[in-house]
C-alpha positions in Angstrom: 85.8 78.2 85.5 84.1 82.0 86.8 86.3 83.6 88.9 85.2 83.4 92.5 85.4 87.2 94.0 85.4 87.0 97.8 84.2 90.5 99.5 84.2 91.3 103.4 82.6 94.6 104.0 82.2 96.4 107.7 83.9 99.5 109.6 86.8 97.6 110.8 87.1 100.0 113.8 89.6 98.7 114.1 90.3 95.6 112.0 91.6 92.5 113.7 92.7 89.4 113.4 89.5 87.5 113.3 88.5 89.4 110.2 91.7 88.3 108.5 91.9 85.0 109.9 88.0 84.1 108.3 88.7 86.2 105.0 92.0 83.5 104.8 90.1 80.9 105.3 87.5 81.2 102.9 89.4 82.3 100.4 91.3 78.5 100.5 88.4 76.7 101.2 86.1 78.6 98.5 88.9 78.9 96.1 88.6 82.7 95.7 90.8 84.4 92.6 90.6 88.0 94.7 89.4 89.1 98.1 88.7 92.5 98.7 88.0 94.3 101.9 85.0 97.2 101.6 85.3 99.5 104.5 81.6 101.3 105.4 81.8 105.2 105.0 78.4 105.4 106.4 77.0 102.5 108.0 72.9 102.5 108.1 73.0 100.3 111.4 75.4 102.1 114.1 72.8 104.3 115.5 74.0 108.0 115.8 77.3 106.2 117.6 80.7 108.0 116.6 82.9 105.4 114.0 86.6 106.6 113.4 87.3 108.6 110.6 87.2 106.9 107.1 90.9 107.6 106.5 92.2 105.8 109.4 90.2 103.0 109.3 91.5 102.7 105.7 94.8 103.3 106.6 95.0 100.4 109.4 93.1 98.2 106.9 96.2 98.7 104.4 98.8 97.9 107.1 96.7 94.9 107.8 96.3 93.2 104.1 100.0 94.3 103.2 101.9 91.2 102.0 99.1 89.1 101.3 99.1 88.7 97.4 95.3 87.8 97.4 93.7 90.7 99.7 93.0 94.2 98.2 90.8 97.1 99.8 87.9 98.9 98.2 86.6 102.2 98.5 83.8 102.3 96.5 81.2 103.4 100.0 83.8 106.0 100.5 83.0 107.5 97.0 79.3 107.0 97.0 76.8 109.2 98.8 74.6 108.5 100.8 74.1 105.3 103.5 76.5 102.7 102.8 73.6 100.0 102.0 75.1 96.3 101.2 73.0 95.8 98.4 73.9 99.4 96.9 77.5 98.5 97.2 77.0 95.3 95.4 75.3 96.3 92.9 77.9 98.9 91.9 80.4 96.3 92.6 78.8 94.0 89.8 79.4 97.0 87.2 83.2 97.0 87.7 84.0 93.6 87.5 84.2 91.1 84.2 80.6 89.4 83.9 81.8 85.7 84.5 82.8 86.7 88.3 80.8 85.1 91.2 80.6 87.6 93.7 80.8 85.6 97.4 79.7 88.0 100.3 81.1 86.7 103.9 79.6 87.2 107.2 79.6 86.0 110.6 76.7 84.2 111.4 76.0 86.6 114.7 75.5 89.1 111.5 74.1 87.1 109.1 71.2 86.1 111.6 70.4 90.1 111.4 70.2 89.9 107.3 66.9 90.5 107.5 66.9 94.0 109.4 69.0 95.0 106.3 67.7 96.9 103.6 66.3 95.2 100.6 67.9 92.1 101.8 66.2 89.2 99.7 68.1 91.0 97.0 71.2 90.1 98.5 70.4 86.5 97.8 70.0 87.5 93.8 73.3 89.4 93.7 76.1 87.6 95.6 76.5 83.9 97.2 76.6 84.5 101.2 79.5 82.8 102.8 78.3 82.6 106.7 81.0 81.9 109.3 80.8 80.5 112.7 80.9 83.0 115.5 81.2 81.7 119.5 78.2 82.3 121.5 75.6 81.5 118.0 74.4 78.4 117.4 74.9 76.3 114.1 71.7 74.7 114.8 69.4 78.1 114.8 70.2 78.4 110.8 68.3 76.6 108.6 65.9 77.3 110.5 66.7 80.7 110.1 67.3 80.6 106.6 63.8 79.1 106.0 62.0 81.2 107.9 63.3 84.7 107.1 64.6 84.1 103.3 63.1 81.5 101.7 61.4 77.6 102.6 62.6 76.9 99.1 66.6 77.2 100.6 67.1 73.4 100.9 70.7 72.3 102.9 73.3 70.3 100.4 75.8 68.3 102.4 77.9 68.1 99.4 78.1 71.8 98.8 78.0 72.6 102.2 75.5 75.3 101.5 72.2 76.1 101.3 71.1 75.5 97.9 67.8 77.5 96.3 66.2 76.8 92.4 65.9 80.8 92.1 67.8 82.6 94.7 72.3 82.1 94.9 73.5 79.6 97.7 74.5 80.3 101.0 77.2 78.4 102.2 78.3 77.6 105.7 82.0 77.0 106.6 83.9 76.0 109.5 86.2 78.6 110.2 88.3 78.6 113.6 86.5 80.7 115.8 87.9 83.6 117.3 86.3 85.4 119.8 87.4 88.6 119.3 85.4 92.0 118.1 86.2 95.8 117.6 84.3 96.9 120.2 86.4 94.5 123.0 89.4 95.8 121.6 88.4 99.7 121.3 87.1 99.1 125.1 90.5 97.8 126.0 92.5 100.4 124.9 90.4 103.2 126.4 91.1 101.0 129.9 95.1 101.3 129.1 95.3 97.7 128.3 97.4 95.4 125.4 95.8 94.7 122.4 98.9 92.7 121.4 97.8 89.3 119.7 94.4 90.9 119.1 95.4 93.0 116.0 98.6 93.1 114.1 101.7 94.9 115.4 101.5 97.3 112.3 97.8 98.6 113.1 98.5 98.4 117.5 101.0 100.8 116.5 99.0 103.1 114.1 96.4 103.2 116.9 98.9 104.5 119.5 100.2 106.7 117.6 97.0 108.2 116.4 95.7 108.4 120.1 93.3 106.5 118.6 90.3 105.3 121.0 91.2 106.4 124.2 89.0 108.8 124.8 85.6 107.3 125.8 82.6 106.6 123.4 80.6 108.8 122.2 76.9 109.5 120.3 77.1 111.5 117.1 
C-alpha cells in the first residue's frame, strides 16, 4: 500500500488544540503513516497584518506535537523565498518524499470554501488529496455545491469513500471531525484582554506565550 502523508499547513499564531485534535483525527480515520505540520513564513492572504515571529510560532508548535510519535514539523516555507504559496510548498514537498507517497492536504471547510482565492488552486487538486473538516458556523450542505461550482462539475460525491471522487483531478474527502470552536485569533484576543487560555492550548505553549509576553500588546498592521 502508498504511504498516506497527512500535511496541515497555517501560521498557528498560536497553535491550539483544534488543530491537533483534527490532525489526530484524520490521521486514524485516513490511516496516515506521517503527519507533518508546515508553519507559513509568509502567508500571501494576511493582509499587511503583523504574524508572530517565525521562531516562536515554531517553537510553540514543537512543544505542541512533542510526544506524539506520528506528528513532525516542517520548515520548508521558512527556507524558501518568497510568499508562502500552498501549491509552491507542495510541490517542493513532492521532491523530498519517496514517489509511492499520497500526499493528503487538510483544511477546515470555513478555509477550504476560500480555495479558490488561492493561487493556482485547481493545481492543488493535481498535487495532493484535500481532507476538508467540519468547522461550526459552515454548512455541510454548501459543498458539493461548492465543489462543483468552483473546481470541477466532473467532482462526483462517493458515499463509500466519503469523498469527492474526480476521473482526472485527486479526491477530496470530507470527515466528521468533532468540532471545536476555537481559532487563533479568539485566543490572541483573549490574552491581550488578561484572560485564561487554559483548555484552549496546551499547558506547554500557554506558558511559552507568557513567558514570551507574547500577544499582549494590541494588533497591529505591518
Amino acid at each position: 500500500m502508498p504511504r498516506r502523508l497527512g500535511i496541515l499547513g497555517g501560521t498557528f499564531d498560536p497553535v491550539h488544540l483544534g488543530h491537533l485534535r483534527i490532525a489526530e483525527e484524520a490521521s486514524e480515520l485516513l490511516g496516515f503513516s506521517r503527519f507533518v505540520f508546515i508553519p507559513a513564513a509568509d502567508p500571501p492572504h494576511k493582509g499587511g497584518q503583523c504574524i508572530t515571529p517565525f521562531e516562536h510560532r515554531w517553537k510553540m508548535l514543537q512543544s505542541a506535537v512533542r510526544g506524539n510519535s506520528l506528528f513532525e514539523l516542517s520548515d520548508l516555507e521558512q527556507k524558501s523565498s518568497g510568499k508562502s504559496y500552498t501549491v509552491v510548498t507542495l510541490t517542493k514537498l513532492t521532491e523530498t518524499i519517496p514517489a509511492d507517497t499520497q500526499l493528503y492536504f487538510l483544511v477546515g471547510l470555513d478555509s477550504f470554501m476560500e480555495v479558490d482565492t488561492w493561487w493556482h488552486y485547481r493545481e492543488l487538486f493535481e498535487l495532493a488529496r484535500m481532507v476538508v473538516g467540519r468547522r461550526p458556523g459552515y454548512p455541510e450542505a454548501l459543498l458539493q455545491e461548492f465543489v462543483r461550482k468552483k473546481i470541477s462539475a466532473g467532482y462526483a460525491w462517493d458515499d463509500q469513500a466519503s469523498a469527492f471522487i474526480h476521473p482526472r483531478f485527486l479526491p477530496i474527502h470530507f470527515i466528521e471531525n468533532t468540532c471545536m470552536g476555537i481559532s487563533s485569533t479568539q485566543i490572541r484576543r483573549l490574552v491581550r484582554e488578561g484572560r485564561s487560555i487554559r483548555y484552549l492550548v496546551p499547558d506547554d505553549v500557554m506558558s511559552y506565550i507568557a513567558k514570551n509576553i507574547l500577544y499582549a500588546a494590541p494588533e497591529r498592521e505591518c
